[in-house]
N, C-alpha and C positions, 0 to 999 in steps of 0.2 A: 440302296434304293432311296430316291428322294420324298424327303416326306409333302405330303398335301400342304399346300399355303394354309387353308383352313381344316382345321377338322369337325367332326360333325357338333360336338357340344361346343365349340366356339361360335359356330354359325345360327344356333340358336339361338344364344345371346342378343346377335343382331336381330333376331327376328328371322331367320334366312335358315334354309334347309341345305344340307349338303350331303353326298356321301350315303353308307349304305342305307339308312330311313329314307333317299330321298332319290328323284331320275337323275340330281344333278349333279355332277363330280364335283370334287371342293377344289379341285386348280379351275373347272368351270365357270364356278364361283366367283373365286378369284378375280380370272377373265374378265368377271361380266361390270363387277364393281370396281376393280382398277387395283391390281396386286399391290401397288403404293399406299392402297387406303390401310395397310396393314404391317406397316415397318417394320415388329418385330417376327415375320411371320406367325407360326403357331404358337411364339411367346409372348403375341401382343394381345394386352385387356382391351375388353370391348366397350365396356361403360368408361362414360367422357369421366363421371364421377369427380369434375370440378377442382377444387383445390387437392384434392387427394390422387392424384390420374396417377401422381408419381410413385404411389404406394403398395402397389400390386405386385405379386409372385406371378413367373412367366405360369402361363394362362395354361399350358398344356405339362404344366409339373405334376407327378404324382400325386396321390391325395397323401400317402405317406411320407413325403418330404416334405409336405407342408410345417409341418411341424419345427423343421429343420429350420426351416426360413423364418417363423415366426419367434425362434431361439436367437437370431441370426439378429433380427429385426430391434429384438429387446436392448442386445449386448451393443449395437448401434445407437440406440437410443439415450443408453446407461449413463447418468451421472457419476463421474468416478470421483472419489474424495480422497482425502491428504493421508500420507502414510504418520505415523502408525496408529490403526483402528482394529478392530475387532471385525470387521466386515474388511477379510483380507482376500476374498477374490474379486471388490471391488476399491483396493485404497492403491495409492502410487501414484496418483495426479501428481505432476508438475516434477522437480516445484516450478519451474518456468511454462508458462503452456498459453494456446492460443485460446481454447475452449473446453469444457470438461467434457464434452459429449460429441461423436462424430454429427450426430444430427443437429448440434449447437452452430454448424458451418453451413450444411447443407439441410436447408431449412426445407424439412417435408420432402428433401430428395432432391430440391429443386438448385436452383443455383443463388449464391450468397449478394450478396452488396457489398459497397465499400463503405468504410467510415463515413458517418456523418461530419462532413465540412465546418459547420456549425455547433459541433457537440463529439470534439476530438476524445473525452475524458467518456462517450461511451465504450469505446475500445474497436479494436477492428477485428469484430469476431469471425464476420466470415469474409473474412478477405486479410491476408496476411503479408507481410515482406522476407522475400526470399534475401539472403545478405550472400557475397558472395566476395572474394578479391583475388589477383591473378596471382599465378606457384610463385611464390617466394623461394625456393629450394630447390635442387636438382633432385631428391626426392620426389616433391611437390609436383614438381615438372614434369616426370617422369611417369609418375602413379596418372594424372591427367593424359599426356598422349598416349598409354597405353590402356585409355580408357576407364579405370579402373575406380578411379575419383571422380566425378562429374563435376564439382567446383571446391573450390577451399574457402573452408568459412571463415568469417571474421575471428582472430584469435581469444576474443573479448566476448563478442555476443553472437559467437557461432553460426550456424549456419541459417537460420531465421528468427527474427525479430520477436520476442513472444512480448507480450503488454500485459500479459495476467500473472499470477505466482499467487503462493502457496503462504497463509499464516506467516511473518518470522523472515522470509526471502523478499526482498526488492524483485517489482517487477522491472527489466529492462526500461521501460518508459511510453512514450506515449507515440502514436502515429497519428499525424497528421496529415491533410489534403485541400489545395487548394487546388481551385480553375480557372483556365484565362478562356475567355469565348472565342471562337472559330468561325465566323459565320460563314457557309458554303449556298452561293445561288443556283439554283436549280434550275431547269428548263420549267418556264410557265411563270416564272417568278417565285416563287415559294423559296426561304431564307429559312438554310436548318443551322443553328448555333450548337457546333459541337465544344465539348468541353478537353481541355487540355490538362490534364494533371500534373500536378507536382506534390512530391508526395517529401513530408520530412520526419526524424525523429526527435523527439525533446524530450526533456525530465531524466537524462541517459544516468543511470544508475550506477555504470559500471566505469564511466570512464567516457573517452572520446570512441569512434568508430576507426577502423585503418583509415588511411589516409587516401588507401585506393581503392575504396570501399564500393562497389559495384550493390543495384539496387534493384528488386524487381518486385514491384505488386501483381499480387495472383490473387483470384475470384476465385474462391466454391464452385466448381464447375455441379452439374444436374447429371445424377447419377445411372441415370435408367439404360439399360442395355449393355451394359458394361461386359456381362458374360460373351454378348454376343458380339462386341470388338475383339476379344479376348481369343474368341474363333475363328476369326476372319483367319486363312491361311497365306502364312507369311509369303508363300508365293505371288500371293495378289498384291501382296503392298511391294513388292518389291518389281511388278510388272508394270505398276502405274509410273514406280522411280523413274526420274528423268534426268538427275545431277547436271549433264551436261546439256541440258533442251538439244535434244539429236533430233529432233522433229521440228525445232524452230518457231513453236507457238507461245513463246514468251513464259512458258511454263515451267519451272526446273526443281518439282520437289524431288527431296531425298529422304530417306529413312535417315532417323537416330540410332546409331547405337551403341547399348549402354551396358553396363555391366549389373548383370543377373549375380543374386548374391546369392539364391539354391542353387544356380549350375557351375558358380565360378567361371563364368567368362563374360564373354559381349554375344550381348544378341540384338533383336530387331526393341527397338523404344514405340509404346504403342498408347502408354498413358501420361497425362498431365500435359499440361498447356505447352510444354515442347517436348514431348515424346520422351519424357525423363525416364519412366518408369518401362520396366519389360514385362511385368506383369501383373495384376490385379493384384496378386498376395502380396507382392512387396508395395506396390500403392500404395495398400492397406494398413500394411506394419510401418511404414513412412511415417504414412500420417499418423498414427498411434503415437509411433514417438517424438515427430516434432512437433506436431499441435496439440496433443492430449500432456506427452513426458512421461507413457508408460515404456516398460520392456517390452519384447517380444522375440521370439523365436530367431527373427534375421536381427533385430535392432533390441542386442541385451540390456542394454547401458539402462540401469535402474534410473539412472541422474539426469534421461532425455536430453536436451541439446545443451545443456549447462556446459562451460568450457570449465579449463583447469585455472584460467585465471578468476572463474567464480565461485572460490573456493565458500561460502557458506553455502550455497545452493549445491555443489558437488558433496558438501558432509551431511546436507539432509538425509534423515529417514527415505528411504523408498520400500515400495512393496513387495520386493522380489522376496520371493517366501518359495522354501523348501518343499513344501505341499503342493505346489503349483508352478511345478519345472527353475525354481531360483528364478521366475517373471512373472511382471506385473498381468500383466495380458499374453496368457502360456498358449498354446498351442488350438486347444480344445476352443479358445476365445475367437481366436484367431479363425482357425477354421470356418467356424459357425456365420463369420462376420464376411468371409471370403465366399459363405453359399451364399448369405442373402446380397452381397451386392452383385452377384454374379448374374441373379434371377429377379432385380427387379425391372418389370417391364416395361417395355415401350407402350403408351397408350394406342387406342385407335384415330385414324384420322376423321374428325366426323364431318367433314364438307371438303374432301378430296375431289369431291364430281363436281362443285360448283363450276360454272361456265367462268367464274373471271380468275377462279383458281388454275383450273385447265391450261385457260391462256396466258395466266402468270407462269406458266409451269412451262411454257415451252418460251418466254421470253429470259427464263433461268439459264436455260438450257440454251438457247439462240446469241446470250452475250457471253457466253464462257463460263458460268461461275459453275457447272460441273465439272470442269476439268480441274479443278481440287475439293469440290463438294460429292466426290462419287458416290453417285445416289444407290447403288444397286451391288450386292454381293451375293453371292450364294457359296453357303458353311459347307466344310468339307462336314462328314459321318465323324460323329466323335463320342466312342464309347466313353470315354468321362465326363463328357457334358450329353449329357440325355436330353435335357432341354434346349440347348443349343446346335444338339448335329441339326446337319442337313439342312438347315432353314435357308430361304430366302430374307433377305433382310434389305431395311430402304434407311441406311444412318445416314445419308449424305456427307461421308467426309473419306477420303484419302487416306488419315492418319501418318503423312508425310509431312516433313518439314518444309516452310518457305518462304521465302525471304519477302515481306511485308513491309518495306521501308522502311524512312527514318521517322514518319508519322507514326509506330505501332513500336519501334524498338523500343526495349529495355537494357539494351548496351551491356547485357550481361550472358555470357558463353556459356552452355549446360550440357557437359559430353560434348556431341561434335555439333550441339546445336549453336548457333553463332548468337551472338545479340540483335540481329534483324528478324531470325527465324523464329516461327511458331507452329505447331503440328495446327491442322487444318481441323476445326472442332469439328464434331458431327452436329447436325441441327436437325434431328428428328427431336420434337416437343420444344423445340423454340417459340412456338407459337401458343403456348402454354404458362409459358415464363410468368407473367405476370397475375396468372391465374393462379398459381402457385404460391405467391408469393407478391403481394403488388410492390413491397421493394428493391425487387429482383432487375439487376441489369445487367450490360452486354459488352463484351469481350474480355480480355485475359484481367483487366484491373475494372470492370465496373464502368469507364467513362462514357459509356454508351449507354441512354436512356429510352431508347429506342431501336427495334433493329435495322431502320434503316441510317441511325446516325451510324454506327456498327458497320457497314455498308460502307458509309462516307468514309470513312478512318480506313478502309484500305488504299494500300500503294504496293509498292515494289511492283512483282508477279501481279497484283491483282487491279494494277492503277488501270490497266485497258479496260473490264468491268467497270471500277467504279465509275470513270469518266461517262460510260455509256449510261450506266444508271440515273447518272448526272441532268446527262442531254435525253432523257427518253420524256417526251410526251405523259403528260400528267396522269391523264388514264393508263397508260402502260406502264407507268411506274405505280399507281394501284393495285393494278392486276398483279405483277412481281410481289410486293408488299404480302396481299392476298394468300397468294400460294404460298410464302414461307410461313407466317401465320399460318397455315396450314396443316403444318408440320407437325 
């Protein structure tokens, strides 16, 4: 049975009656205010609640799981410190690491920044370099096309860049960014200067990089709804796939995919900036060990991304301890970490009805940009996510891969994602971004300072939109604007 878009203690909040106290049914409801005003269906908060929107438990969770979430929320939070301490269910930091804290990246849930251009020795906490180079080895080669390896890391400085370390260990070195300006003329006159990056490393600790050393900066992506991608039924992602555009609308995503390290094989890639990840838990334990440098359940390695040519950082102390499954971040951590990012919610929209939102909304929808921003899913029934069955849900995205041109590549392969490709983000609370965070900017490396430079920086698949956003009349490129702000 599907559940109600609103239920009845959610429609209070608004002010609004539904349901059995009230004549008016909650899909009625719905109806009457605009089922979009409410992305995560019954997992969406209703209070705009300002820079915090991002920080909410899905709205229709138990009272008794609450708790879960707010254990969840802590262990997210947690500043981890250096092995060996006395406080050994939280020591095992680094010693290589990007941040000691998930929420050190993902600032209040929201989305990170890049290095300061001007103040390279603050570090690039939430935004990191992905390092990668092509199979050296018939091995190498082989673990790759049968999926099993997504990329092979530098044999020096492994598979990402980290800039922080531990008392005693040299951090790898520093990341730097420069920009050349872009300016793009718009219809009306209006002159928007996008920025181009170039991103390097210096102070390198360990030595030179390969020689065919492939590069890719990645942003903090904003964390909310995550459970509820997580539900989308793979049959859906796999109905939008188009590999071969057989419809001939310029449009040709494809699914990633990657290899699931709890089921031992390839499945569908549904998380990270190219559909790296198969599932929220191994996201999760990812990022634990390459941007924090704990263990974990799938990612034992007490010594994080440290390689074998780093041999003092591979003989530090870690905190794998016997008490606590021989890992630093065991099971029960893990866990707890995997409910609350699963359940943090999507806010509410609170001027979805405005009149130039509306007409941005259908000028979204009239140049293309939903036919990889798929606004609308509805959750299969899922007795393990109780908060997630059944919903209606408005993420706007695909979560298919697509080839974005040579304006947005990163010239670097991830599983069978190419170095043009990137999974289609979702932009529910894009319009938030900066509320969240006024450092907060836009797409897979930050060079977007607005969303509609974000916008301009598409090609490949998406050059027919931009162009038209390009040539759209001033006010109707307000109205557009508008409604994704909206979001």
């Amino acid at each position: 049975m599907k559940r109600p878009v609103l239920n009845h203690a959610l429609a209070i909040l608004l002010g609004l009656a539904c349901g059995a106290a009230s004549t008016m049914p909650c899909d009625a409801l719905a109806q009457q205010t605009g089922e979009d005003t409410f992305p995560g269906g019954a997992t969406t908060w209703l209070k705009p609640d300002g820079r915090n929107a991002f920080t909410h438990y899905s709205a229709n969770m138990a009272f008794e799981k609450r708790l879960d979430f707010k254990l969840g929320e802590a262990l997210f939070q947690r500043l981890w410190v250096t092995a060996p301490t006395r406080t050994k269910a939280a020591d095992g930091l680094g010693p290589l690491f990007n941040s000691r804290a998930c929420n050190g990246c993902h600032i209040r849930n929201g989305r990170g920044h890049p290095v300061d251009e001007n103040d390279p020795g603050s570090g690039a906490t939430s935004m990191l370099l992905r390092l990668s180079i092509p199979p050296q080895t018939p091995d190498q080669l082989r673990d790759h096309l049968n999926g099993k390896v997504a990329t092979i890391p530098d044999p020096v400085y492994g598979g990402q860049f980290q800039d922080f370390s531990v008392p005693g260990i040299p951090a790898e070195g520093r990341v730097t960014v420069t920009y050349e300006p872009v300016p793009v003329v718009l219809e009306g006159g209006e002159t928007v200067t996008l920025r181009k990056p170039s991103y390097g490393m210096t102070d390198l600790a360990y030595g030179p990089l390969h020689p065919d050393i492939m590069v890719s900066a990645r942003l903090a992506p904003p964390i909310i709804g995550l459970g509820l991608l997580e539900a989308i039924a793979d049959e859906s992602l796999l109905a939008k796939a188009d590999p071969q555009d057989a419809d001939g609308d310029g449009i040709s995503g494809r699914v990633n995919y990657v290899w699931d390290f709890a089921k031992d094989d390839l499945t569908i890639g549904r998380f990270g900036w190219k559909a790296g990840m198969p599932t929220l838990d191994q996201q999760n334990q990812n990022a634990f060990q390459f941007d924090i440098g704990l263990s974990t359940p799938l990612y034992p390695n007490g010594a994080g991304d440290c390689t074998e040519a780093q041999t003092l950082c591979r003989n530090a102390p870690n905190g794998n301890s016997p008490e606590f499954e021989n890992l630093e971040a065991h099971s029960q951590i893990t866990d707890l970490v995997l409910y609350y990012a699963r359940n943090i919610a999507p806010p509410v929209r609170i001027n979805a009805g405005d009149a130039d939102v509306i007409a941005g909304k259908d000028i979204f929808n009239a140049i293309g940009c939903a036919a990889c921003h798929t606004p609308r899913y509805e959750l299969p029934e899922r007795a393990d996510l109780p908060e997630q069955s059944g919903q209606v849900i408005w993420p706007y995205s695909d979560l298919l891969l697509h080839d974005m041109g040579d304006g947005l590549a990163d010239h670097r392969p991830e599983s069978q994602a190419s170095g043009r490709e990137w999974r289609t983000p979702p932009l529910w609370g894009i319009g938030r971004a900066k509320e969240i965070d006024d450092r907060a900017q836009f797409l897979h490396d930050g060079r977007a300072t607005t969303i509609l430079e974000a916008i301009l920086w598409h090609g490949g698949e998406a050059t027919a939109a931009r162009d038209t956003v390009t040539k759209l009349p001033p006010s109707d490129r307000s109205k557009l604007l508008a409604f994704l702000k909206s979001l």
